[in-house]
PDB file as gemmi writes it, atoms N, CA and C in Angstrom:
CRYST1    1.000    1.000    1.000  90.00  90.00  90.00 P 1                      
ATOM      1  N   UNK A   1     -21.629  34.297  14.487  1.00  0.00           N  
ATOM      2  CA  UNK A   1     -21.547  33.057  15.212  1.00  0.00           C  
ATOM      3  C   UNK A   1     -22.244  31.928  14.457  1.00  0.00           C  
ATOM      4  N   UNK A   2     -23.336  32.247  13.803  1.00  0.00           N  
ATOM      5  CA  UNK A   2     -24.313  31.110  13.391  1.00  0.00           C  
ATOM      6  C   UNK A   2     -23.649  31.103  11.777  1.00  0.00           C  
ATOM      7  N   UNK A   3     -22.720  32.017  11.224  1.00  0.00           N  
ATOM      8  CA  UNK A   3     -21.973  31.492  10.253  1.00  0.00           C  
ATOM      9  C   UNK A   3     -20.624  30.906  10.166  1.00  0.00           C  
ATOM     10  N   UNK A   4     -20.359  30.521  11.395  1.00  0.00           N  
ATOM     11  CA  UNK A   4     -19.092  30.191  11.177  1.00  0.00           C  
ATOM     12  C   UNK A   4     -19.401  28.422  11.769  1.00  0.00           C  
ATOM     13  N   UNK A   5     -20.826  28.421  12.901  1.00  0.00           N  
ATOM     14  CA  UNK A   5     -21.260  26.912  12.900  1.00  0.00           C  
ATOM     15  C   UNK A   5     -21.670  25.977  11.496  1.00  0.00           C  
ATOM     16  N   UNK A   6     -22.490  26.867  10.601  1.00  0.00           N  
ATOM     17  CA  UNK A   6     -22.526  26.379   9.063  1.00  0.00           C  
ATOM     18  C   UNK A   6     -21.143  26.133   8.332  1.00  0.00           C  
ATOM     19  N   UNK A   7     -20.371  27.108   9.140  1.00  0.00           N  
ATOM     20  CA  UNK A   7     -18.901  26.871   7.807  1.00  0.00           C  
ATOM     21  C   UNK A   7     -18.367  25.745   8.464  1.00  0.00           C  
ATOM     22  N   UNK A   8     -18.406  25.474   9.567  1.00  0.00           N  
ATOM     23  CA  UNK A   8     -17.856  24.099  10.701  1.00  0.00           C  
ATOM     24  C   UNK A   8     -18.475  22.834   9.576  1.00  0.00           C  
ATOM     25  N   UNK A   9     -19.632  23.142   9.607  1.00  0.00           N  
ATOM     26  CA  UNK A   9     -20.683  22.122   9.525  1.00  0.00           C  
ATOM     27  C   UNK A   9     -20.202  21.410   8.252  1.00  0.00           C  
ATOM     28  N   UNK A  10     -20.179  22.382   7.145  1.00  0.00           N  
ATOM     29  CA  UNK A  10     -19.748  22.297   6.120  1.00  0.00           C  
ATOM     30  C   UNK A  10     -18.316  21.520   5.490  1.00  0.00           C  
ATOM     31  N   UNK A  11     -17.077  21.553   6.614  1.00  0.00           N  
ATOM     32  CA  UNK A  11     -16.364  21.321   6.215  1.00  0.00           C  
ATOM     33  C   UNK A  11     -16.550  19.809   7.078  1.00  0.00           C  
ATOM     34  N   UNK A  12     -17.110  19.649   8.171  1.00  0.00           N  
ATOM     35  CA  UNK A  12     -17.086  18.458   8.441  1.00  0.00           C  
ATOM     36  C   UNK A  12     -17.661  17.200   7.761  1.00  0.00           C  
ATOM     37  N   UNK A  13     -18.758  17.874   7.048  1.00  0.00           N  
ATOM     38  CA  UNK A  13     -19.627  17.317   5.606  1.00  0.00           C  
ATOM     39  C   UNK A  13     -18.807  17.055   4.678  1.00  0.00           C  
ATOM     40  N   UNK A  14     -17.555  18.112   4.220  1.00  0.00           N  
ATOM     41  CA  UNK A  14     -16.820  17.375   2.981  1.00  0.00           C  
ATOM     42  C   UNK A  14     -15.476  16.782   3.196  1.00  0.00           C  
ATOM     43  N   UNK A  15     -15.538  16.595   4.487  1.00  0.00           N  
ATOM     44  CA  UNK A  15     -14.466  15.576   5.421  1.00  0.00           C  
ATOM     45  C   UNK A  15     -14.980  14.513   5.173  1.00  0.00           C  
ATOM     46  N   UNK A  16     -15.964  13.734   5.834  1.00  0.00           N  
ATOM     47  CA  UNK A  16     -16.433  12.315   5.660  1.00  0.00           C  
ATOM     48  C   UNK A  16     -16.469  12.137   4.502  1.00  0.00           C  
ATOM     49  N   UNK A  17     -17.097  13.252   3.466  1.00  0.00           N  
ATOM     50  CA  UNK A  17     -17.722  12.815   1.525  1.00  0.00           C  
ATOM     51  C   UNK A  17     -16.257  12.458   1.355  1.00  0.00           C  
ATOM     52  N   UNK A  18     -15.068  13.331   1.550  1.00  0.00           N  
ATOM     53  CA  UNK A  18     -14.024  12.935   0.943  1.00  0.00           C  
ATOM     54  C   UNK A  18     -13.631  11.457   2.011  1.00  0.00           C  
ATOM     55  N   UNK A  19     -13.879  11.182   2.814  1.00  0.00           N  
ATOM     56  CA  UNK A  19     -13.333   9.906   3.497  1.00  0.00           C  
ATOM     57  C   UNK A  19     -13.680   8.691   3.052  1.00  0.00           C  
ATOM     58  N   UNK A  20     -14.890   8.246   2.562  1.00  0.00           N  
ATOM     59  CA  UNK A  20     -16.193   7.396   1.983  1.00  0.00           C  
ATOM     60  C   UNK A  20     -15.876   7.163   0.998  1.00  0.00           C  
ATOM     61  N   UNK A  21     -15.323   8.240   0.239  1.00  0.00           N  
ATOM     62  CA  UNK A  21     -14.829   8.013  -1.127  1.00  0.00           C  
ATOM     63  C   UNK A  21     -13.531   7.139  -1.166  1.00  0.00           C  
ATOM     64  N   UNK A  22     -12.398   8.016  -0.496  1.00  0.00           N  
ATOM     65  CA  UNK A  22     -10.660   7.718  -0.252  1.00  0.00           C  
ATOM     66  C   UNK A  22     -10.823   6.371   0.597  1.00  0.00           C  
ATOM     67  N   UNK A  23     -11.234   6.145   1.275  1.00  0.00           N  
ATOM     68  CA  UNK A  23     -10.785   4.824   1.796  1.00  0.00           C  
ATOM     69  C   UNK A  23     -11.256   3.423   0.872  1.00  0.00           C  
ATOM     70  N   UNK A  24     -12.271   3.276   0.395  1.00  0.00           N  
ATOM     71  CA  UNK A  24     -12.985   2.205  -0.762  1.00  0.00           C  
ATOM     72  C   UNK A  24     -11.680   2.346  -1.692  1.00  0.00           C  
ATOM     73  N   UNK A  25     -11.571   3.407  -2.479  1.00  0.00           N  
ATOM     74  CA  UNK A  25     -10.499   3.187  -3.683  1.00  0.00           C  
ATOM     75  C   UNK A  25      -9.306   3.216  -3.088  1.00  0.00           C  
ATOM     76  N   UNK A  26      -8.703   3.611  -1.919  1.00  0.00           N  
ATOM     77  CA  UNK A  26      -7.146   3.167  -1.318  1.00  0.00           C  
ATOM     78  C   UNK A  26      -7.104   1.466  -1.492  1.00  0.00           C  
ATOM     79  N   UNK A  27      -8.255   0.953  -0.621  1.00  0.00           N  
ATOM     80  CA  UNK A  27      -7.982  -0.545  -0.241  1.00  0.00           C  
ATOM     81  C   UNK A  27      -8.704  -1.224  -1.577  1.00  0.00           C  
ATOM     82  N   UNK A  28      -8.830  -0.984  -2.631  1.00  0.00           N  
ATOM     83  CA  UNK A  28      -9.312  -1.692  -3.391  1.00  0.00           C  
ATOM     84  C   UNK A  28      -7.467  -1.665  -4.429  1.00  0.00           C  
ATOM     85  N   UNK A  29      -7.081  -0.369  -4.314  1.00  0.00           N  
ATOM     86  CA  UNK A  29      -6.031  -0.090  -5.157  1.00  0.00           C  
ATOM     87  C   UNK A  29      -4.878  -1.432  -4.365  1.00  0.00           C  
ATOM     88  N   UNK A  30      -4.950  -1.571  -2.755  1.00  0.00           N  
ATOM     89  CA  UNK A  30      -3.945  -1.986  -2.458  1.00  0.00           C  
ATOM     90  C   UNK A  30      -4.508  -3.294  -2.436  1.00  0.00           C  
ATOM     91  N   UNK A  31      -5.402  -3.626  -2.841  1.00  0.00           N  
ATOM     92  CA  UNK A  31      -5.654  -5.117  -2.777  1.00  0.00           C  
ATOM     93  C   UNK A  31      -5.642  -5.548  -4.537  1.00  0.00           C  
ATOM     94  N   UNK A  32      -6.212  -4.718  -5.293  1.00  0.00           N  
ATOM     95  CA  UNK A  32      -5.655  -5.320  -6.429  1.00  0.00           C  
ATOM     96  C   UNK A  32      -4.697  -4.947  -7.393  1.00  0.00           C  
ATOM     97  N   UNK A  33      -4.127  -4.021  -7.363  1.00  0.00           N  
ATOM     98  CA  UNK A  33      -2.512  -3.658  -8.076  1.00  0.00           C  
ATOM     99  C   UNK A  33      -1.697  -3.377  -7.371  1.00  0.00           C  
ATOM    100  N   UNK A  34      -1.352  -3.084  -6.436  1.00  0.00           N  
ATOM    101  CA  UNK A  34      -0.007  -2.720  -5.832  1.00  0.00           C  
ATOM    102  C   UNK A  34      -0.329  -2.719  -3.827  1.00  0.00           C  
ATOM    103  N   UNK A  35       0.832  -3.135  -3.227  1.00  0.00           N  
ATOM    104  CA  UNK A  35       1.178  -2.831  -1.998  1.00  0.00           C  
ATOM    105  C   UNK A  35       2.014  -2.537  -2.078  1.00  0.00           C  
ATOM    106  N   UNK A  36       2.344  -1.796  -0.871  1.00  0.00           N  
ATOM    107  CA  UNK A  36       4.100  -1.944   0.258  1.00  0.00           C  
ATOM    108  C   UNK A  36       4.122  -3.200   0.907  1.00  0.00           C  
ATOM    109  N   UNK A  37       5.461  -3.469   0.899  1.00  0.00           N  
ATOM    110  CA  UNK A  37       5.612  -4.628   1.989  1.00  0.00           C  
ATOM    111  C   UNK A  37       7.134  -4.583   2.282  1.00  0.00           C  
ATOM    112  N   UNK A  38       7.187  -4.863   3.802  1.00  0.00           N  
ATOM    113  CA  UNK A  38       8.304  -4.770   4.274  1.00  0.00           C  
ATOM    114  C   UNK A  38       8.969  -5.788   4.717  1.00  0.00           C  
ATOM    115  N   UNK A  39      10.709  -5.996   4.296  1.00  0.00           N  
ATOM    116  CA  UNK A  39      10.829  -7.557   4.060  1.00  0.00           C  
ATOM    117  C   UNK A  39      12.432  -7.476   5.036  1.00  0.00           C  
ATOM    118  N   UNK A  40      12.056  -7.977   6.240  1.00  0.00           N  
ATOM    119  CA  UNK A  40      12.875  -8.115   7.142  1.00  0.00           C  
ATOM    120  C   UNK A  40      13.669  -9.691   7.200  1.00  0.00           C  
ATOM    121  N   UNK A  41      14.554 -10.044   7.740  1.00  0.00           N  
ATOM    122  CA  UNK A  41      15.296 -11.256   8.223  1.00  0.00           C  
ATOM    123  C   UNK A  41      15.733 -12.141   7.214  1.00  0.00           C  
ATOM    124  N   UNK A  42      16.738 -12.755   7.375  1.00  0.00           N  
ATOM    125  CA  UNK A  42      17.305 -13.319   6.612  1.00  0.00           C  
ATOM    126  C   UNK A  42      17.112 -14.499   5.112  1.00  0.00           C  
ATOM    127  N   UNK A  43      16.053 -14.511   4.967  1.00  0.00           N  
ATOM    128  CA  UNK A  43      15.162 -15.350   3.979  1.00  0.00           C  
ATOM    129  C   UNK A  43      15.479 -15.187   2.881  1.00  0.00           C  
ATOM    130  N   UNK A  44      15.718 -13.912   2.349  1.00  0.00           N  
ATOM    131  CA  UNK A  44      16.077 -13.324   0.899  1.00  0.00           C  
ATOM    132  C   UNK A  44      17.301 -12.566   1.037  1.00  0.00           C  
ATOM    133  N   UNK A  45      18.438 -12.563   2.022  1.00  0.00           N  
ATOM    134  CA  UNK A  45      19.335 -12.167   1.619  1.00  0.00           C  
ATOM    135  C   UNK A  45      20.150 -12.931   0.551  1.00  0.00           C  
ATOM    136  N   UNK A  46      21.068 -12.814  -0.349  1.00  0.00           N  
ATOM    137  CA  UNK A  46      21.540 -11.621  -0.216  1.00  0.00           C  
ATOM    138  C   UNK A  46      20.658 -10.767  -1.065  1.00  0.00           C  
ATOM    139  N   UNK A  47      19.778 -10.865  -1.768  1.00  0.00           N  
ATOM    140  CA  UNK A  47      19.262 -10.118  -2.854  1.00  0.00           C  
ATOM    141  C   UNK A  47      18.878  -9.250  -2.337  1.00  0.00           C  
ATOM    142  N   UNK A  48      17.790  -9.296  -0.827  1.00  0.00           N  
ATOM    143  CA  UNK A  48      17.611  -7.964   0.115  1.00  0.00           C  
ATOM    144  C   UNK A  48      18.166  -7.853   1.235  1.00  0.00           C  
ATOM    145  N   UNK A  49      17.831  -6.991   1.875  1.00  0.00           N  
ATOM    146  CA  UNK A  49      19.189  -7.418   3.060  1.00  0.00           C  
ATOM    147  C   UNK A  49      20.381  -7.448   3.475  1.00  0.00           C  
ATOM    148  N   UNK A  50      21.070  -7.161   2.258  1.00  0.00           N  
ATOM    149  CA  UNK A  50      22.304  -7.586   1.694  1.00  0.00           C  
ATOM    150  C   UNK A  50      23.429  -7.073   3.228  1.00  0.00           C  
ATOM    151  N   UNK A  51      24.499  -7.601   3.054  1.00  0.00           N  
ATOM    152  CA  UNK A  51      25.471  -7.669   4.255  1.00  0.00           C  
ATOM    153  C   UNK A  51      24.625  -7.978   5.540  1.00  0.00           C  
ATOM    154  N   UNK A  52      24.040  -8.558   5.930  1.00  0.00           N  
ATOM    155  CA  UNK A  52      23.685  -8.929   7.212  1.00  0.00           C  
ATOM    156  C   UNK A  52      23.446  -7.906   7.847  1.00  0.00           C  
ATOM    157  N   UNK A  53      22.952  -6.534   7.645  1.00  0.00           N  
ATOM    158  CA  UNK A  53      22.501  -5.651   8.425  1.00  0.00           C  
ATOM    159  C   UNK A  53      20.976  -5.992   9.101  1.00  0.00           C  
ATOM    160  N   UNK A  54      20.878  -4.827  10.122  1.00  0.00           N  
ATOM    161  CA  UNK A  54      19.831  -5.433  10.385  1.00  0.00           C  
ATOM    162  C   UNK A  54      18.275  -3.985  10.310  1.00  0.00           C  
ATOM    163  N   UNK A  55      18.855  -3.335   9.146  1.00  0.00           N  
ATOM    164  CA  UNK A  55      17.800  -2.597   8.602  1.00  0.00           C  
ATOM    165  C   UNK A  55      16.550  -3.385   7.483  1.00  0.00           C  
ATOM    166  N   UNK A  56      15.452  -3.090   7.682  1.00  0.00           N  
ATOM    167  CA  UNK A  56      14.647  -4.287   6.381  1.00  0.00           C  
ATOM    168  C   UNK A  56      14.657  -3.138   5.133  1.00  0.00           C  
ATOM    169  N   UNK A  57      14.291  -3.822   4.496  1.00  0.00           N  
ATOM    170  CA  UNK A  57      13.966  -3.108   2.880  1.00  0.00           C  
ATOM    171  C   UNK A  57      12.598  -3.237   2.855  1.00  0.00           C  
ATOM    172  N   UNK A  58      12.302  -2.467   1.833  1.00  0.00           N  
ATOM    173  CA  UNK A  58      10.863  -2.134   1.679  1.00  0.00           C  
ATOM    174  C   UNK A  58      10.795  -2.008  -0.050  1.00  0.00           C  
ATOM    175  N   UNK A  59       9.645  -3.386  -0.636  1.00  0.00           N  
ATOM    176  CA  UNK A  59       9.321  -3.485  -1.797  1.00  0.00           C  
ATOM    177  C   UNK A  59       8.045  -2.857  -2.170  1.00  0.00           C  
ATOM    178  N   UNK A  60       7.796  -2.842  -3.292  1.00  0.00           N  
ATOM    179  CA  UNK A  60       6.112  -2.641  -4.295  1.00  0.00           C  
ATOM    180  C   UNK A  60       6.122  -4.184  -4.216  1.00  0.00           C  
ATOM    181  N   UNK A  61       4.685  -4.707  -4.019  1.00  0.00           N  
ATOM    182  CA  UNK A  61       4.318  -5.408  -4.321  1.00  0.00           C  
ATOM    183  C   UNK A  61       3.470  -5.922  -5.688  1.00  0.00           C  
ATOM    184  N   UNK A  62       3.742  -6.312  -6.677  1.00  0.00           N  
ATOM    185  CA  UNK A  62       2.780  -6.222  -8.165  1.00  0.00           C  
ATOM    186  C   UNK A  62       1.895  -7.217  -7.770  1.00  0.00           C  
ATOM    187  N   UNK A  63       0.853  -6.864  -7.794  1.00  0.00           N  
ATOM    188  CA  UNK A  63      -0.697  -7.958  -8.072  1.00  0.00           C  
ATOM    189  C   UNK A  63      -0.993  -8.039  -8.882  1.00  0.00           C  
ATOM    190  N   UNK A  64      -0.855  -7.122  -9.757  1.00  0.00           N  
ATOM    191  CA  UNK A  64      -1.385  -6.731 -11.463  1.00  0.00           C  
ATOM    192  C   UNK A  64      -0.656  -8.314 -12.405  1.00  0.00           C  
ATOM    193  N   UNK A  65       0.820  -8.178 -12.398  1.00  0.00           N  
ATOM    194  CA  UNK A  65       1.076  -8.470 -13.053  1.00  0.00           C  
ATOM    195  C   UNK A  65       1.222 -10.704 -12.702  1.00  0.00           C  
ATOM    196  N   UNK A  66       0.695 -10.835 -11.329  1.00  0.00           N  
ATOM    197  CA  UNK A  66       0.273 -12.071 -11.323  1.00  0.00           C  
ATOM    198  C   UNK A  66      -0.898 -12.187 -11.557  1.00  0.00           C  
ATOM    199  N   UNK A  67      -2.024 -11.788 -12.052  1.00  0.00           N  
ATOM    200  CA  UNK A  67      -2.882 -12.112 -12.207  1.00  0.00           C  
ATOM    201  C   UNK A  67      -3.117 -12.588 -13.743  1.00  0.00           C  
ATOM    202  N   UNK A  68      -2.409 -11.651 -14.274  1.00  0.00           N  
ATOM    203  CA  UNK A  68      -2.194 -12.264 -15.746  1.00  0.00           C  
ATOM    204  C   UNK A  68      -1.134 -13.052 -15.904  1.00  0.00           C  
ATOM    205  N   UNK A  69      -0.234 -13.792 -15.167  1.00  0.00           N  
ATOM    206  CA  UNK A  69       0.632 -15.138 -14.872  1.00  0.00           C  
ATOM    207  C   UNK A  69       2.045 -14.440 -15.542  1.00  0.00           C  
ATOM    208  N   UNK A  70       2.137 -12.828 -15.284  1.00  0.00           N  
ATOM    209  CA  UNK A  70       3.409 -12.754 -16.015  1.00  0.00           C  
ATOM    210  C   UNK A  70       4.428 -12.542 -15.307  1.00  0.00           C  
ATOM    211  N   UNK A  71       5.012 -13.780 -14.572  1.00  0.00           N  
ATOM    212  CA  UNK A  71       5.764 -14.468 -13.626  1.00  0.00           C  
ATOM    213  C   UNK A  71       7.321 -15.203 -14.484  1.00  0.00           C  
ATOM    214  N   UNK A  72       8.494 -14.436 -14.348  1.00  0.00           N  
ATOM    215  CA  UNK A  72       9.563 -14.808 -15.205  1.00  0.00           C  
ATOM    216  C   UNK A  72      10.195 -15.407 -14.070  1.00  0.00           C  
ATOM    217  N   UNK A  73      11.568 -15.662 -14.916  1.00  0.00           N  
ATOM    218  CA  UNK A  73      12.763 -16.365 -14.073  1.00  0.00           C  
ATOM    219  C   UNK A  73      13.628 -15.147 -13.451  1.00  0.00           C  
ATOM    220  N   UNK A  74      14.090 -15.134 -12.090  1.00  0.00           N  
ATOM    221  CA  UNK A  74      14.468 -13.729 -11.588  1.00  0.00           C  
ATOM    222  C   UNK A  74      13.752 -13.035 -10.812  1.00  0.00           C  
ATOM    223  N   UNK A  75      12.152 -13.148 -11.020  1.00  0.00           N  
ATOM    224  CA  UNK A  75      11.470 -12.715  -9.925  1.00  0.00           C  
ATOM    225  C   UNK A  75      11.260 -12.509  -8.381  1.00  0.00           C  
ATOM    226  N   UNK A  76      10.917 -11.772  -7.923  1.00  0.00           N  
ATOM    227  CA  UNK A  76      11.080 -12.543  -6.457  1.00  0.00           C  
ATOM    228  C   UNK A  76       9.151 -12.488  -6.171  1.00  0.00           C  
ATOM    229  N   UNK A  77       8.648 -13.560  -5.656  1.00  0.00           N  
ATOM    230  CA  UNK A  77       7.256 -13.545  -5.528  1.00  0.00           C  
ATOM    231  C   UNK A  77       7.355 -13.787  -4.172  1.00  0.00           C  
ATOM    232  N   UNK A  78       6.003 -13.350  -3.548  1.00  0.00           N  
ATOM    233  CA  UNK A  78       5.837 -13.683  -1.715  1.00  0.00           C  
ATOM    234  C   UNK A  78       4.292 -13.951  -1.751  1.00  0.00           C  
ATOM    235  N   UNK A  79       4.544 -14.763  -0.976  1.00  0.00           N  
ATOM    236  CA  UNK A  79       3.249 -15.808  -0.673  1.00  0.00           C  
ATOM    237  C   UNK A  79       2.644 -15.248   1.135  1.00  0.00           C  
ATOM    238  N   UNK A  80       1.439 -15.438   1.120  1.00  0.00           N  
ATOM    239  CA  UNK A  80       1.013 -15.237   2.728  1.00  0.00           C  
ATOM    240  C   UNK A  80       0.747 -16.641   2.750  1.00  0.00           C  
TER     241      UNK A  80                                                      
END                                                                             
């Protein structure tokens, strides 16, 4: 009984260590190189969207590559 409360104990210990860790580098990853983003209604059809359906598409977002201004003709960029 009193080894299986230590083995509890234990795994609840490398639950949080691994949580503390994973959440800092998730939201640092999605704040400075890459998101999802989901791009509903008619704004960018036809390029997304395409035929007037009414399913959205779902992009990568690059952060990486605006930060070093490497922004061509053809792009599609989104602003908040």
């Amino acid at each position: 009984m009193a080894q299986a409360q230590g083995l509890g104990k234990r795994y609840i210990k490398a639950f949080f260590k691994g949580f503390f860790v994973a959440v800092p580098v998730t939201v640092t990853f999605l704040d400075r190189v890459a998101c999802v983003a989901r791009v509903e209604g008619a704004s960018m059809q036809p390029s997304l969207n395409p035929g007037r359906r009414q399913a959205s598409d779902v992009v990568l977002l690059n952060h990486w590559s605006i930060r070093n201004y490497d922004v061509q003709r053809g792009d599609i960029v989104s602003l908040v």
